[in-house]
N, C-alpha and C positions, 0 to 999 in steps of 0.2 A: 439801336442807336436813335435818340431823339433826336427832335428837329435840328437842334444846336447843342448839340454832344459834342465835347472835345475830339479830336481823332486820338489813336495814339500817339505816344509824348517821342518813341523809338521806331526804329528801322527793323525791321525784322530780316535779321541779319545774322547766320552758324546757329539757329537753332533758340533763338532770345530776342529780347526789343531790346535795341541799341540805340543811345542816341548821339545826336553826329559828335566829332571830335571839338568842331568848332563851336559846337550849339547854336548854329543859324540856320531860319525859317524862314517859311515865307508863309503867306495869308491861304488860305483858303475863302473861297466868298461865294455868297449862294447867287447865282445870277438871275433869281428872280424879281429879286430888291437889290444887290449890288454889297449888301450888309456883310463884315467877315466873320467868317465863322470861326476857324479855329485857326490854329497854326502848322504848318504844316514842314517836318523834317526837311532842311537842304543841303544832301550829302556833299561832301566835297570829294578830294582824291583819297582820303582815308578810307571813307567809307567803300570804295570800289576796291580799295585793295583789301577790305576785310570779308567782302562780300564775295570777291573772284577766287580770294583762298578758300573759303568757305564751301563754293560749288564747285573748285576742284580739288578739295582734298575730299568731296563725299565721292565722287566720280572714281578718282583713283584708290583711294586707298580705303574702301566700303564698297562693304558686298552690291550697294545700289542698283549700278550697271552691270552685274551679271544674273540677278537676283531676280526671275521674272517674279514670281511668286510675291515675294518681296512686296514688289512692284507694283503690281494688282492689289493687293491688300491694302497697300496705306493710302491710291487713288482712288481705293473704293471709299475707302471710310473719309478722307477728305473731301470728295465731292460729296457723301451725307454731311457732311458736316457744313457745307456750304449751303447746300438743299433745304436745311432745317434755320439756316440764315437769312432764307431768301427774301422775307419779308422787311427787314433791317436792310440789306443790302441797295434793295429798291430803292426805299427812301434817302436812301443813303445818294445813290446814281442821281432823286429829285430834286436832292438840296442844293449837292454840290456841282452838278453836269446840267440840271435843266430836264432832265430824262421824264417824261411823264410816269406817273406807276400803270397806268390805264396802258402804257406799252410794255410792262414789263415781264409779260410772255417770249417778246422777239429779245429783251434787253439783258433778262435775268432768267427766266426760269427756262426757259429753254434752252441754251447754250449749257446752265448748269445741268439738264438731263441729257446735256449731248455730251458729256464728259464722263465717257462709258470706261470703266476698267475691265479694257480686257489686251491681253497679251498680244505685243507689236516685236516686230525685230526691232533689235537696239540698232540703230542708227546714229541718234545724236549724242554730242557732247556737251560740254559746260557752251550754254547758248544762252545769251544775252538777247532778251526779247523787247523789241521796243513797242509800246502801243498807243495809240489815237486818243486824241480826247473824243471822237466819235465812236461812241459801241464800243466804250473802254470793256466793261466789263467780259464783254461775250468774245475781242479778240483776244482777253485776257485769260479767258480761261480755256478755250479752244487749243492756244498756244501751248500754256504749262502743261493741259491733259496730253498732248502729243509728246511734248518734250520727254516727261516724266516716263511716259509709257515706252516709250524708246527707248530707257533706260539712263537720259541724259540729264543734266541738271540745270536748274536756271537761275539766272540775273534777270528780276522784272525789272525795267526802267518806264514807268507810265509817263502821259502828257502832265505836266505840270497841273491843269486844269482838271485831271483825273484822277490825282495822286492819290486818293482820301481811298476812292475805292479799292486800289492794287495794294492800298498798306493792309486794307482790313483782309484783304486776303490770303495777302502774308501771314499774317496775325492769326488767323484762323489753322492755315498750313503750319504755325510751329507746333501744334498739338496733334497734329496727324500724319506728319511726314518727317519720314528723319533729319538731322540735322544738317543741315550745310545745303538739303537738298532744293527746298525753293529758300531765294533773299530778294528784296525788294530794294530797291535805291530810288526814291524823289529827288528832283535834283531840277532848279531854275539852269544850273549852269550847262550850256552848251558844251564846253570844253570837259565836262563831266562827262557825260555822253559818250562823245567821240574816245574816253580814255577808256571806258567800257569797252568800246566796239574794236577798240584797236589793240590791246593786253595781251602779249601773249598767251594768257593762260585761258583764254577766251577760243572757243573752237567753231561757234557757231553764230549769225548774229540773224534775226527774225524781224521783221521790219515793216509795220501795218500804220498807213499815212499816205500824205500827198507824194504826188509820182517828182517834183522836185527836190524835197528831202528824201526818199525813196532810192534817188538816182542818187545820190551823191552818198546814202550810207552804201550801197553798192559796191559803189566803188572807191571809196577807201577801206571799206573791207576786203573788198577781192584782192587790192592792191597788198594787205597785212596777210594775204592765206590763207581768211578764213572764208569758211562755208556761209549763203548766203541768200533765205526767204525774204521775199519783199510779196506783202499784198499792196498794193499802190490803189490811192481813191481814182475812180473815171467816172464819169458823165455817164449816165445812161437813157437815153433814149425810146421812144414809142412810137410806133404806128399804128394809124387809126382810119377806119374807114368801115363802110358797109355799117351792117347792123351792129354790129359790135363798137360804133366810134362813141356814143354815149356812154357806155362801161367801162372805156378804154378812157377816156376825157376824165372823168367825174372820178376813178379809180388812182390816176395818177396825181391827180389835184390833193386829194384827203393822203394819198401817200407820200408828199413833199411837205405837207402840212403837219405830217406827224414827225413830233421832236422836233418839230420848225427847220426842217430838212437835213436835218443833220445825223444822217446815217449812212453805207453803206449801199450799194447801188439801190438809190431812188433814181425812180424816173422824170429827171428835172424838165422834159423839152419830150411836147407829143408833136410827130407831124402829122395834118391834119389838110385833106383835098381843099383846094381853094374855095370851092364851090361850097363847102359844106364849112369855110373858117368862121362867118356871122354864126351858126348855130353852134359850134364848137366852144367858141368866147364866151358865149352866154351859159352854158355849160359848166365852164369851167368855173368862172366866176359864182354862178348860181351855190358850185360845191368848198369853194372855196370861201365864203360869205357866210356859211351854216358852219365852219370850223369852229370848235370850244378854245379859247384861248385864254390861259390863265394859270394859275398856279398849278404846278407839277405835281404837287401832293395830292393836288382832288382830283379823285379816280374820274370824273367826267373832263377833266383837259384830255384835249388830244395834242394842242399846239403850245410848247413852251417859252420860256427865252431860250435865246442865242448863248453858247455857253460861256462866254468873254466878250466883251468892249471890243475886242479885235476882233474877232467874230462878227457879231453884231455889225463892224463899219465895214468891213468885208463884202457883205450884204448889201448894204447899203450902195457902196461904188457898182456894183452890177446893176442896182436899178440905175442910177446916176445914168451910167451905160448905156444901156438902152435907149433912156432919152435923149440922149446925144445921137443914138443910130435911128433917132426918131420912129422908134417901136411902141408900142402902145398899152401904156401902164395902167391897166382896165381895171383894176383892181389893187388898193393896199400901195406895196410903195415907200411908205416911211416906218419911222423908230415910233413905237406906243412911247404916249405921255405918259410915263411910272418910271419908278423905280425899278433899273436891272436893266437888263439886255434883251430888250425885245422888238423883232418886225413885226409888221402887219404881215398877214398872208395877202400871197401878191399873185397877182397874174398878169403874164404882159403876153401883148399877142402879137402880131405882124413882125416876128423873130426871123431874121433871113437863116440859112439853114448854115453859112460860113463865122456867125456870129462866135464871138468869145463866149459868149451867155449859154451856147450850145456845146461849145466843145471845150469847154474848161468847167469843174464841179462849182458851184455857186454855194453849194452845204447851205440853203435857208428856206424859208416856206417860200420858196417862186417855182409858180410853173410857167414855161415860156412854151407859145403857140409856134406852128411854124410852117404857115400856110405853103403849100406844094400843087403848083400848077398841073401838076404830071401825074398826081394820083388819084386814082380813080374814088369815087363817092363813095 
C-alpha cells in the first residue's frame, strides 16, 4: 500500500468486503501532517448483525470449532500471509497511527512471528475483540491467533484511529480463513460497540485499552453473561540507583520517546536517590535531546506524532500539570510548530511520587524524574 492508497471500500464481513448498509464513513488522516487520507467504513447496527451471524454460524454449524487440524492449517498459512505483508503493513501502521517503521520489529514483525499455529484446547467462542489505538496491530493479532486456535471465532472492532490496519487484516484473512471465521467492524459509533459486546449471540468479549473504558466494558459484559479478557494500560515505573542509574536513566528516556510514548508498558516515571537527581536530569535530558524526530516513514525517526489532536492535548494538559504542581519542565514541553500532532520530547524532574503524572499513563514522549530521599545512591 502506498503512501496515500485508498483503504478498502468494504467490511470484511461472512467471508467478502461489504460495504455498510448506510454507506457512511469517516476520515482516516495521517497524523504527521493532519492531511486525510482516505475513507474509512462506519458500520452501523447492520453491520453487527451481519458480522455476529457470520462468527456464529461458522462456530456452530462448521467443522471450525472441532477441527484442530483444520485449525492449524489455515492460521498457518494466514499468518504467511501476513509475514509476506509485513512491509505494507508497516507503512501502513506509519501513515495512519504515527508508528515509526524503525519500530517495526516490537510493532509488526514480531507479534506476526508470535502468531505460532499450533494446537490449543478449544476454549473460546464467538469473541468480540476490542483493540487500542496503541500497538493496534500486535494486540490485534496476538488476540485473533489465540481466539482462532482455541477453535473460537472473532468480531474485530479496532480504535477508530486504527481502523485502516484491523480492515487490511481482515482483508488479508478472507483468502486464508474460512468464512464467517474472522469479520472486522470500524465503527465512530459508541452505541455500535456496546451492541457488539452485549448480543446475545456474542460469548466472549476481549478488551485491550485504558483501565476506565476497560472497567466499564467489564462490566456490562459480565452483567450480559458473557466471558470477559481485559488487558487494561498502567503506568510503569523504574528504579534507579548504584552503577546501573545511567543505563537505567538514559534507557527509559529513548523508551518513552519511541512512538512518542505511545505503547504498552513504557517506563514513563524513573525514581531516582535525591542525592544523585542533578546528575539524573542531566542524563535524562542529555538522552532525550539526541532523540530523531520526524516523519514515521524514515527508518532514522525514532519519535513520531501523537496519533490524534486528542492525543496530542492529552499530553499536553500533563505538562500544563506539572507546572501547576511546580515540577520542573527541563526539557520540551510544547506541540512542534508543523503540521499534525506532535510533542516535543519532554522531561520534567522534581515529580513528587503521589503525582497524577506518576500513577496515571500519560501515553507521550515524557519521562518524569522522581527524586526519593530514602534511596540509596
Amino acid at each position: 500500500m502506498s503512501k496515500h492508497a485508498p483503504a478498502p471500500v468494504g467490511l470484511p464481513i461472512d467471508g467478502r468486503e461489504q460495504p455498510t448498509v448506510e454507506g457512511w464513513t469517516f476520515p482516516a488522516r495521517n497524523p504527521a501532517t493532519g492531511e486525510v487520507l482516505w475513507q474509512v467504513p462506519d458500520a452501523g447496527l447492520a453491520e453487527v448483525d451481519a458480522a455476529l451471524t457470520a462468527a456464529r454460524r461458522a462456530y456452530d454449524a462448521t467443522g471450525w470449532s472441532t477441527d484442530t487440524t483444520m485449525r492449524v492449517a489455515a492460521v498457518r498459512s494466514f499468518q504467511a500471509a501476513l509475514a509476506a505483508d509485513a512491509d505494507r503493513l508497516a507503512l501502513l501502521l506509519a501513515t495512519e497511527t504515527g508508528v515509526p517503521v524503525a519500530l517495526r520489529e516490537e510493532h509488526v514483525d514480531g507479534p506476526l512471528a508470535g502468531l505460532r499455529a499450533v494446537p490449543r484446547r478449544p476454549t473460546a467462542g464467538v469473541t468480540v475483540v476490542v483493540t487500542p489505538a496503541t500497538s493496534p496491530l500486535a494486540v490485534a493479532v496476538a488476540e485473533i491467533g489465540r481466539v482462532l486456535l482455541e477453535g473460537g471465532t472473532v468480531v474485530l472492532k479496532p480504535a477508530p484511529e486504527a481502523a485502516s490496519a484491523a480492515l487490511e487484516i481482515g482483508r488479508i484473512g478472507l483468502a486464508h480463513l474460512p468464512r464467517g471465521v474472522l469479520n472486522v467492524v470500524t465503527t465512530r459509533d459508541v452505541d455500535v460497540a456496546i451492541a457488539l459486546t452485549l448480543d446475545r449471540r456474542t460469548d466472549e468479549v476481549s478488551f485491550a485499552g485504558s483501565p476506565v473504558a476497560g472497567e466499564r466494558v467489564r462490566a456490562a459484559a459480565t452483567r450480559a453473561g458473557k466471558r470477559v479478557r481485559t488487558e487494561l494500560g498502567a503506568p510503569r515505573q523504574l528504579r534507579a540507583r548504584g552503577a546501573e542509574l545511567e543505563q537505567v536513566v538514559t534507557g527509559a528516556a529513548l523508551a518513552v520517546a519511541a512512538n512518542a510514548g505511545q505503547a504498552r508498558g513504557v517506563p514513563s516515571s524513573v525514581v531516582v536517590p535525591m542525592s544523585r537527581y542533578a546528575e539524573s536530569l542531566a542524563l535524562a535530558v542529555e538522552a532525550m535531546a539526541s532523540v530523531a524526530v520526524g516523519d514515521p516513514a524514515d527508518p532514522a525517526t525514532l519519535c513520531g506524532p501523537l496519533r490524534s489532536p486528542v492525543a496530542r492535548d492529552r499530553v499536553l494538559r500533563y505538562v500544563a500539570l506539572a507546572e501547576a504542581e511546580r515540577a520542573d519542565v527541563a526539557l520540551g514541553g510544547r506541540s512542534l510548530d508543523r503540521p499534525g500532532w506532535w510533542v516535543e520530547p519532554t522531561v520534567i524532574g522534581g515529580v513528587d511520587a503521589e503525582s497524577r503524572l506518576v500513577v496515571e499513563e500519560v501515553l507521550g514522549p515524557v519521562l518524569m524524574l522522581v527524586p526519593d530521599a530514602s534511596a540509596r545512591a
